[in-house]
MARGUTOR-89284 format. One record per residue: x, y, z of N, C-alpha, C in turn. Coordinates in steps of 0.1 Angstrom, whole numbers, padded with zeros to 4 digits, always signed. Atoms other than C-alpha are relative to their C-alpha. Layout:
<sites>
XYZXYZXYZ/...
</sites>
This chain:
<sites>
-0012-0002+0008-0220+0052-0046-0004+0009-0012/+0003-0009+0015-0219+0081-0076+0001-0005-0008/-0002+0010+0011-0226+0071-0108+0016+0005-0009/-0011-0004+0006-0187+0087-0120+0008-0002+0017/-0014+0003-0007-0152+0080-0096+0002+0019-0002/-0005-0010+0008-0139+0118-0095+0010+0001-0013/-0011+0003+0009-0117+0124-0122+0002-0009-0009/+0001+0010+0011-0127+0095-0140-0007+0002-0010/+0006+0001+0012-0138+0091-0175-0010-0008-0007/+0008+0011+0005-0156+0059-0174-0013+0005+0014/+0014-0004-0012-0194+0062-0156+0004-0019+0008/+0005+0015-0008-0204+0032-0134-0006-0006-0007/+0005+0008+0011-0225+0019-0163+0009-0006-0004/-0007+0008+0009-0197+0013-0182+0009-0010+0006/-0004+0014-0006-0180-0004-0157-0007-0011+0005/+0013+0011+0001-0210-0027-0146+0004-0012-0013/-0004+0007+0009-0205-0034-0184+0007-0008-0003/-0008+0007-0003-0175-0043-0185+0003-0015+0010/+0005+0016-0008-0178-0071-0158-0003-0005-0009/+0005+0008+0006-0202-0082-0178+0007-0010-0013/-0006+0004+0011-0183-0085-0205+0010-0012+0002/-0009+0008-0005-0156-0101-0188-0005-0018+0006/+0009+0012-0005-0183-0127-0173-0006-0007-0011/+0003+0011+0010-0192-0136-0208+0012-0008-0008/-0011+0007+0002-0159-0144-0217+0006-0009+0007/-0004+0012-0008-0152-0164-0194-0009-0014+0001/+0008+0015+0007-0182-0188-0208-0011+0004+0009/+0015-0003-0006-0208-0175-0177-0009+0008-0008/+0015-0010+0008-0244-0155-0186-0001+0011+0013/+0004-0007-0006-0242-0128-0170-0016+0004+0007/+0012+0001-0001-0278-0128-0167-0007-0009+0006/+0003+0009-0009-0280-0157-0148-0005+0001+0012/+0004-0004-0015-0297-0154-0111+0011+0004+0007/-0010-0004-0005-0263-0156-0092+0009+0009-0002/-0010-0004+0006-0247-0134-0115-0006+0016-0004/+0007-0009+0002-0272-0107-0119+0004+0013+0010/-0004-0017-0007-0258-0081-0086+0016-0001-0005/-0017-0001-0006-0221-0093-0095+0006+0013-0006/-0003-0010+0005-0215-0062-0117+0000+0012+0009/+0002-0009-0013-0226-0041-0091+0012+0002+0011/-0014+0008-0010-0205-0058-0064+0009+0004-0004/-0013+0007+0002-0173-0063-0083+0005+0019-0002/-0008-0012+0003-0172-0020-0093-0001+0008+0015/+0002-0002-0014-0183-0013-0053+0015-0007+0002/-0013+0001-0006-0153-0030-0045+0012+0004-0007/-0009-0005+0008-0132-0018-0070+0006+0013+0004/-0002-0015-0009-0141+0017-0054+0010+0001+0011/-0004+0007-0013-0130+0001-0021+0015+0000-0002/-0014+0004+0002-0096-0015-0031+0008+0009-0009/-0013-0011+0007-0084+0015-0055-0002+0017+0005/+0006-0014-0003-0098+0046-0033+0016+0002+0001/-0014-0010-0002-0057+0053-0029+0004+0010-0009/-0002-0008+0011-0063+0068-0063-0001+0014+0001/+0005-0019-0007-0081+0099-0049+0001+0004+0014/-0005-0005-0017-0063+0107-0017+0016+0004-0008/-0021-0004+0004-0022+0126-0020+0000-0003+0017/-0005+0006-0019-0007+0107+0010+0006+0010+0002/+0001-0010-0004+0013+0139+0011-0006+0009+0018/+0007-0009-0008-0010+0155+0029-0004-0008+0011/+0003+0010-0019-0017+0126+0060+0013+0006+0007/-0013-0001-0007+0023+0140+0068-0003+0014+0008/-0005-0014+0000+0017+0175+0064-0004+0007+0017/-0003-0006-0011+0005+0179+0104+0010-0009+0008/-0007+0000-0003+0030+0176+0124+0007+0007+0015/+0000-0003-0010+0040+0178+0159+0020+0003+0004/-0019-0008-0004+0078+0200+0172-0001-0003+0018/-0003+0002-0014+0068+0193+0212+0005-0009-0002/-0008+0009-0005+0087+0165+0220+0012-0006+0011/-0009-0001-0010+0110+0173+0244+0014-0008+0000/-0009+0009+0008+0140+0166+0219+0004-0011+0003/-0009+0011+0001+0135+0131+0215+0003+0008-0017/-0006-0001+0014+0152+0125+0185+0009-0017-0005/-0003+0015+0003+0159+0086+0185-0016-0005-0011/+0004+0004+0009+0144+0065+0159-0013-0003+0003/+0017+0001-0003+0104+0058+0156-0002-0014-0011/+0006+0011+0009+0089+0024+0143-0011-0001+0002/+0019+0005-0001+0054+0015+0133+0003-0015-0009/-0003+0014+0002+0058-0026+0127-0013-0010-0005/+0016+0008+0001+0032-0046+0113-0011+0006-0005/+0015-0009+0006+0010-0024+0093-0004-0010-0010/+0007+0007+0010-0012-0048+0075-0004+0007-0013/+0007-0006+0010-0023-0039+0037-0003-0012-0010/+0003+0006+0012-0037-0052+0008+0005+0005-0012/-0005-0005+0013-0030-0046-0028-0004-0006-0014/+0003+0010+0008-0033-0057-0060+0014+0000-0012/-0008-0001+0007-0010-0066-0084-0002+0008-0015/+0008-0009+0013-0012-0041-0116+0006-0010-0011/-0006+0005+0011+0006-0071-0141-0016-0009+0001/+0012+0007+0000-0026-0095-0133-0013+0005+0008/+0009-0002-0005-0049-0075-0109-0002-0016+0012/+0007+0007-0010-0047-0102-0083+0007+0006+0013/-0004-0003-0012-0043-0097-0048+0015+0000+0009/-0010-0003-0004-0010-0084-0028-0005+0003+0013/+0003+0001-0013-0014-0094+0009+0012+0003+0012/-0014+0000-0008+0013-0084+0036-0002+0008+0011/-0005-0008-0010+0029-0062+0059+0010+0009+0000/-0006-0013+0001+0045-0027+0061+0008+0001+0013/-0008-0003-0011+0075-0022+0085+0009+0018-0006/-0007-0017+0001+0084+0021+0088+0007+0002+0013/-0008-0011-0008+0108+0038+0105+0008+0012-0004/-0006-0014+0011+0122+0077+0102+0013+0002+0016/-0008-0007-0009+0149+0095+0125-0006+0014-0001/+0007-0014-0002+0131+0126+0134+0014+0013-0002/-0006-0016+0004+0146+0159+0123-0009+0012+0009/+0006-0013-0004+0129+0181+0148-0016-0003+0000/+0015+0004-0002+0096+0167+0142-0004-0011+0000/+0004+0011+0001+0073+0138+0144-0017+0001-0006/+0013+0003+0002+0038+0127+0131-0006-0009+0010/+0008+0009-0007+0011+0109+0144-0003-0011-0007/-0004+0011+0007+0017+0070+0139-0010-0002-0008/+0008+0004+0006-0016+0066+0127-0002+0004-0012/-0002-0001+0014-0009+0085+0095+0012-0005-0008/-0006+0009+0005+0019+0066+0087-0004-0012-0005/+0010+0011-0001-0007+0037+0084-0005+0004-0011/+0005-0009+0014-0027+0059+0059+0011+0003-0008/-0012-0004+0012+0004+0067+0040+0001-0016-0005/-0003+0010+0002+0010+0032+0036-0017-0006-0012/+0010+0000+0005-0027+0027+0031-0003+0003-0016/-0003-0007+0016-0029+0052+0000+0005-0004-0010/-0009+0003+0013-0001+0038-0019-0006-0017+0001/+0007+0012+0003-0015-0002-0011-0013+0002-0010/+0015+0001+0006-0051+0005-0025-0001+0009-0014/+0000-0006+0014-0037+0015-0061+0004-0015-0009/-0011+0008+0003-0021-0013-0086+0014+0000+0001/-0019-0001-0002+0015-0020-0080+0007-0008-0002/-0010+0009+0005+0040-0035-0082+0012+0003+0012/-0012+0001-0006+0063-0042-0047+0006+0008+0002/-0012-0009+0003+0094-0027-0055-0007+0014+0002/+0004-0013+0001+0073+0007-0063-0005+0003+0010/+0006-0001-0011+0055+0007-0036+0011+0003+0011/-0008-0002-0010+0080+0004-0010+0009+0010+0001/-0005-0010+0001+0099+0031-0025-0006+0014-0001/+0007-0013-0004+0071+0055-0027-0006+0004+0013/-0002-0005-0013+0066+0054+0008+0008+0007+0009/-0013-0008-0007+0098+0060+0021+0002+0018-0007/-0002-0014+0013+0101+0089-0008-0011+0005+0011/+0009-0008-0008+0067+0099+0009+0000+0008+0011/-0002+0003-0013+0076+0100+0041+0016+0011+0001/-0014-0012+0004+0113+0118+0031-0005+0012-0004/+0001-0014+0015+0098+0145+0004-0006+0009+0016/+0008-0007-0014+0072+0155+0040+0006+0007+0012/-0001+0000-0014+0089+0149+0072+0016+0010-0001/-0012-0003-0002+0125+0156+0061+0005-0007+0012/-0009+0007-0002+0141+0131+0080+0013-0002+0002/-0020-0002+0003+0175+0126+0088+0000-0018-0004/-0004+0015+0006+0169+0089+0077-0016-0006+0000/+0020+0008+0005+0133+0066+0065+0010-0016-0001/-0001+0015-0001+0135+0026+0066-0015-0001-0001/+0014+0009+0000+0108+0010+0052+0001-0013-0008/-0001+0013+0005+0105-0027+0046-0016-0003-0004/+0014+0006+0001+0075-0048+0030+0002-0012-0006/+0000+0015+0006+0067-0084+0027-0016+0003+0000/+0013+0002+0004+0038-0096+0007+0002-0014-0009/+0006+0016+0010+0022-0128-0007-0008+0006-0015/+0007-0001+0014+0012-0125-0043-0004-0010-0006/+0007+0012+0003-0017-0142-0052+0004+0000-0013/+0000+0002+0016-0008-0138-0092+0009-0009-0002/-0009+0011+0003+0020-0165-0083-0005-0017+0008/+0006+0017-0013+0001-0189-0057-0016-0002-0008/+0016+0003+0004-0033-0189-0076+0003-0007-0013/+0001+0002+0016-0024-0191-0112+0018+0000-0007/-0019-0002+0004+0013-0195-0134+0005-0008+0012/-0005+0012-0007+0037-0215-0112-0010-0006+0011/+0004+0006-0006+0014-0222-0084+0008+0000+0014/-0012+0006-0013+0039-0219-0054-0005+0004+0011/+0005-0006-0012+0023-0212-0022+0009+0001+0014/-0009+0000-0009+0042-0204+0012+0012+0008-0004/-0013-0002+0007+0065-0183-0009-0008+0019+0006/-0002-0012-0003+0068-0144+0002+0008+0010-0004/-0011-0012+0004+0085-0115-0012+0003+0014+0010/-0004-0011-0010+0106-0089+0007+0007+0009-0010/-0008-0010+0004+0117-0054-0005+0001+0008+0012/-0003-0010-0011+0132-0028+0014+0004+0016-0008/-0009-0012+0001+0142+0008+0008+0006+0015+0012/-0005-0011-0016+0166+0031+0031+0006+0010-0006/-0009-0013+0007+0173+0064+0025+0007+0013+0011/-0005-0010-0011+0194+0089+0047+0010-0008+0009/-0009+0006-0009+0209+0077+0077+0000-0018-0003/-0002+0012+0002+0196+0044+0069+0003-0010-0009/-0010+0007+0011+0215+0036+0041+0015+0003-0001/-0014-0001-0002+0245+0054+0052+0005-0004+0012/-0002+0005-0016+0251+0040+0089-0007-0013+0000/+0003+0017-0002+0249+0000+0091-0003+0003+0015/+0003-0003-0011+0243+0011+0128-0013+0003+0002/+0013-0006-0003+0211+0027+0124-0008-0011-0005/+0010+0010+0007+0202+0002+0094+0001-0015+0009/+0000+0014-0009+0207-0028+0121-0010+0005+0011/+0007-0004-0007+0189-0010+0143-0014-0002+0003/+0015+0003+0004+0157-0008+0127-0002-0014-0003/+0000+0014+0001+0162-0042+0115-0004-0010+0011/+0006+0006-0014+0160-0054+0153-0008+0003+0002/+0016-0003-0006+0133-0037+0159-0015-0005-0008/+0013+0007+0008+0110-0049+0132-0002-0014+0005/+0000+0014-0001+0124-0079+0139-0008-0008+0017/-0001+0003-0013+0117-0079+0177+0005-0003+0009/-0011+0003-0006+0146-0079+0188+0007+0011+0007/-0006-0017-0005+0165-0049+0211+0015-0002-0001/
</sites>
């Protein structure tokens, strides 16, 4: 790993540091045997869980396939697992990404809808934004005659620490185009996430 993130300001030292810092506040010694690679570790995965910072999902849309042999009925990708973190406490946002678009003439390849999703998981967030910057994503690209995207996630910043509630899930959605103007289309996708025809 480089010792600088592109575009960042802080080196890898200073983040190391930091840990540390954060490990002495918390009453540990950094310096301790156990505790001596965690600095290392903790900015290695930091790389890991916020590389969405240096990627433009954008550009996973921008190829784009016109053979088709006009379909032009709805496309779902169901179940895209991601992670996250929450940007109010930095703890973990665990779930699942449900897309669907109405093709306007074109389609992508499902597997960058995955990476689209990807990109915007592996930043801080917050839910609600999230789920709107995909669809947005996914609209601003494809041009669409309609986007549905749903997302449920578990947030450990309410099951670990503060109330404590486990088994508890959050759902947002946002529909734009056909699927906020035609309860027909938006029932539609809904079955299908759901697994239902």
């Amino acid at each position: 790993m480089s010792d600088r993130i592109p575009d960042s300001p802080v080196t890898r030292a200073q983040a190391e540091e930091a840990v540390r810092t954060l490990l002495r506040w918390a009453g540990e010694d950094p310096g301790r045997e156990g505790l001596l690679d965690t600095p290392r570790r903790v900015v290695e995965a930091y790389a890991d869980w916020f590389s969405g910072y240096r990627v433009d999902p954008h550009e996973y849309l921008s190829r784009t396939f016109e053979e088709v042999a006009g379909y032009d009925e709805m496309i779902v990708l169901r179940d895209i697992e991601y992670e996250s973190h929450c940007e109010h406490h930095m703890a973990p946002i665990i779930g699942r990404v449900h897309v669907g678009y109405l093709p306007n003439g074109k389609v992508v390849g499902i597997s960058k809808l995955a990476r689209v999703v990807e990109a915007y998981a592996r930043r801080f967030q917050v839910q609600e934004k999230m789920t709107a910057q995909i669809a947005q994503c996914i609209q601003d690209v494809l041009n669409p005659l309609g986007v549905g995207v749903v997302v449920e996630g578990v947030h450990e910043c309410m099951t670990t620490r503060g109330i404590h509630k486990r088994g508890v899930s959050m759902v947002t959605s946002t529909m734009l185009g056909a699927f906020r103007e035609d309860a027909r289309t938006r029932d539609e996708f809904l079955r299908f996430i759901e697994g239902r025809r």
